[in-house]
C-alpha positions in Angstrom: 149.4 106.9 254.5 152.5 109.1 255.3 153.2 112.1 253.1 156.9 110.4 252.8 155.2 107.1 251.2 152.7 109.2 248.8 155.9 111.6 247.3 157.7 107.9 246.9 154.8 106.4 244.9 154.7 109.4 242.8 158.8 109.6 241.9 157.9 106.2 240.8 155.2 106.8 238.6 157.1 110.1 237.2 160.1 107.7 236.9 158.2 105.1 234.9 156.0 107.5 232.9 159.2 108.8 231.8 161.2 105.5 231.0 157.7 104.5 228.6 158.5 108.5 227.2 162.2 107.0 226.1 161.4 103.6 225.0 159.1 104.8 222.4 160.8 107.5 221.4 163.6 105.2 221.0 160.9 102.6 219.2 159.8 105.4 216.2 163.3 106.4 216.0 164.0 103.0 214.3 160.7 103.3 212.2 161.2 104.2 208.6 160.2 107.4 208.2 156.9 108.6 206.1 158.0 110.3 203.2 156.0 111.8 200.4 157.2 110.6 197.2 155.6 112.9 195.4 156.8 116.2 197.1 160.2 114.4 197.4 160.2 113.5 193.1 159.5 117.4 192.8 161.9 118.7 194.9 164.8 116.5 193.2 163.0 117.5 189.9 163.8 121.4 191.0 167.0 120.4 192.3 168.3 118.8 189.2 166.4 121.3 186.8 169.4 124.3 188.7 172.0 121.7 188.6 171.4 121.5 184.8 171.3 125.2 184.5 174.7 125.7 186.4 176.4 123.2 184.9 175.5 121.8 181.7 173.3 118.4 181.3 176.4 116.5 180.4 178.7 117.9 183.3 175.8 117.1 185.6 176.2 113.7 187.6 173.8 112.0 189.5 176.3 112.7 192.4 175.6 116.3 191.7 172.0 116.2 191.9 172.1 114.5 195.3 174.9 117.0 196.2 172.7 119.9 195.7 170.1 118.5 198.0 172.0 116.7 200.3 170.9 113.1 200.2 172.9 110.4 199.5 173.3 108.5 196.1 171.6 105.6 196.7 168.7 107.7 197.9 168.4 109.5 194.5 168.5 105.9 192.9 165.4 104.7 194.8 163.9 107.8 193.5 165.2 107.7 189.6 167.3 105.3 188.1 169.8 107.9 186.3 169.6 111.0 184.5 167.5 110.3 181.6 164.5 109.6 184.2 165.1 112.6 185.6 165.1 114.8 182.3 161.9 112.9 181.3 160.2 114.0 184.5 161.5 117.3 184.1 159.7 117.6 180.7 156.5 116.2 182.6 157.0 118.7 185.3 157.3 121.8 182.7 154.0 120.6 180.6 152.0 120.8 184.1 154.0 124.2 184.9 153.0 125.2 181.4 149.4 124.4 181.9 148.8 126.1 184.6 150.1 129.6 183.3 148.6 129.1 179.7 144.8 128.4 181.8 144.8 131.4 184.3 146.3 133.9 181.6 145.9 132.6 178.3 142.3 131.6 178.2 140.7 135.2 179.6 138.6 138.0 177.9 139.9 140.8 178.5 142.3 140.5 175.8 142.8 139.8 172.3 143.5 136.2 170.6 146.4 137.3 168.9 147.8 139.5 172.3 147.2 135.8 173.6 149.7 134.1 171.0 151.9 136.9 171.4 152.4 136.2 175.2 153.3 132.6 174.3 156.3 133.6 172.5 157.2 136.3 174.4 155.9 136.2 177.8 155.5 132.9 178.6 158.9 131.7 179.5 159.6 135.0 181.2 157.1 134.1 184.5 159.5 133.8 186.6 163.5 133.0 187.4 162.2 129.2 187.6 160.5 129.1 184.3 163.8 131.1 182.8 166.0 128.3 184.4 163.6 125.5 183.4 163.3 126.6 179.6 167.6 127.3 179.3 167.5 123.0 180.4 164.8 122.2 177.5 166.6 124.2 175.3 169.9 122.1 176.0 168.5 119.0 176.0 166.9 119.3 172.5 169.9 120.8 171.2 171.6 117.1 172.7 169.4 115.2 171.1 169.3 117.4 167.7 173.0 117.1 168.1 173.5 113.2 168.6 171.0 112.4 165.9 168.3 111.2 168.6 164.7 110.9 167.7 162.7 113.1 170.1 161.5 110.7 173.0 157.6 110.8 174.3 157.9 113.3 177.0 159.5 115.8 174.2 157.0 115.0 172.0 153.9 115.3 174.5 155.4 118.6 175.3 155.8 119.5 171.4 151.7 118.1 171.3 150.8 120.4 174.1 152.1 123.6 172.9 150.8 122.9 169.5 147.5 122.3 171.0 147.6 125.2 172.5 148.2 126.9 169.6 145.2 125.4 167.5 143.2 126.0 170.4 143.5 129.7 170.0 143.3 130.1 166.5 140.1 127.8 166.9 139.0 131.1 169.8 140.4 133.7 167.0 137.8 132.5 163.8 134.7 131.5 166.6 135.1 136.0 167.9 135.3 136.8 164.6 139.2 138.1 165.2 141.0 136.0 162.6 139.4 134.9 158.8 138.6 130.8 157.9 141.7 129.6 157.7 143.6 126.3 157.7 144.2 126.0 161.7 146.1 123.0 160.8 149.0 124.5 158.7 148.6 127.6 160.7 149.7 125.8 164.2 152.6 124.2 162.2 153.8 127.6 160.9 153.6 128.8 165.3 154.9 125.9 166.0 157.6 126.0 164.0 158.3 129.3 164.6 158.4 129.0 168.4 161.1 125.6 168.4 163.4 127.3 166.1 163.7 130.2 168.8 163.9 127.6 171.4 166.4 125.5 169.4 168.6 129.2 168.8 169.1 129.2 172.7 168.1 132.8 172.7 165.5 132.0 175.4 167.3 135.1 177.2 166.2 137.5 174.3 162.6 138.0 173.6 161.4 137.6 170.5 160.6 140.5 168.3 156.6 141.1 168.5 156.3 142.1 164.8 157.8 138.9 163.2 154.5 137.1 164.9 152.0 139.8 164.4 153.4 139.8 160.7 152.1 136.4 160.4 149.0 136.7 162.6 148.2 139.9 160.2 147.0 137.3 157.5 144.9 135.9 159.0 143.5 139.0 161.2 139.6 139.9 159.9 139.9 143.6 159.7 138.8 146.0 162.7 135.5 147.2 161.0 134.4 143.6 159.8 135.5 141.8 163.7 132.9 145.3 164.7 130.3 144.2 162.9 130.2 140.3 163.3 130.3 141.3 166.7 
């Protein structure tokens, strides 16, 4: 076989690998891409949470969500259905953004149960800008509802739940060390609880609460340094 034919035969299996290269290329092109709802939910979540921030819940559009993130309408419909969805998952998002920062610094030893109270009111919306942003959005949106007369809906009230657990769970942590006295953990949460929405519901989530005004409360309840020494 002449070295002409051979170089021939090759250009045309170089020239038909390449056409097979193209036709699939062309062939995925068409396919509907993979997309991971999840991550994609999240990211239009964060989206919407600096849209709110910037402009105010009821100046924000669905137009301006998918503006922010540049994907079209009818993209952010297949995602959520308006704006209400979206500030539901937003309140979903911010109990899971919650949990993780009350487990890996609330729940330690190496400092005290009321130092751990303390950080929730003072601390714990300060983690980062996100958090800031996040909490300045909750705080309008239960102002809204406040406002208009609206009964809290279930992701509100989950997120009211969890914080109030979180509250009782401490105080439970405070009488087992021998920190706080027997005490009604029940009314005590309420009094927190009550305590931390009405900041919330002032909008000063930009000025951190006075410390004494919660150790003030925490101090009845607090056993007395020489007793928590002996108990221990």
């Amino acid at each position: 076989m002449s070295r002409k034919i051979i170089i021939d035969m090759l250009k045309i299996k170089v020239y038909i690998f390449l056409s097979t290269l193209v036709s699939i290329k062309k062939y995925t092109d068409k396919m509907p891409k993979i997309v991971n709802k999840k991550k994609k939910q999240e990211e239009i979540i964060l989206a919407a949470i600096n849209t709110f921030y910037g402009r105010g819940i009821e100046q924000s559009s669905m137009k301006n969500i998918a503006d922010s993130i540049e994907m079209g309408r009818s993209s952010l419909y297949s995602y959520f259905k308006n704006r209400e969805e979206i500030l539901n998952a937003m309140m979903h998002y911010t109990i899971h953004k919650f949990d993780k920062i009350i487990q890996t610094k609330l729940f330690n030893k190496t400092i005290s149960v009321s130092e751990k109270i303390v950080h929730m009111f003072t601390n714990i919306f300060y983690e980062d800008e996100q958090i800031a942003k996040l909490m300045s959005v909750v705080t309008e949106y239960l102002v809204s509802l406040r406002r208009e007369g609206k009964n809290h809906d279930r992701c509100i009230e989950e997120f009211s739940e969890y914080i109030s657990k979180s509250f009782s769970t401490l105080l439970q942590q405070g009488i087992e060390q021998g920190e706080f006295i027997h005490h009604d953990i029940e009314q005590m949460t309420y009094v927190l609880y009550a305590l931390l929405e009405s900041f919330i519901l002032r909008g000063t989530i930009d000025i951190p609460i006075d410390e004494n005004t919660i150790q003030m409360i925490l101090n009845g309840i607090t056993r007395p340094v020489r007793e928590q020494e002996v108990i221990i």
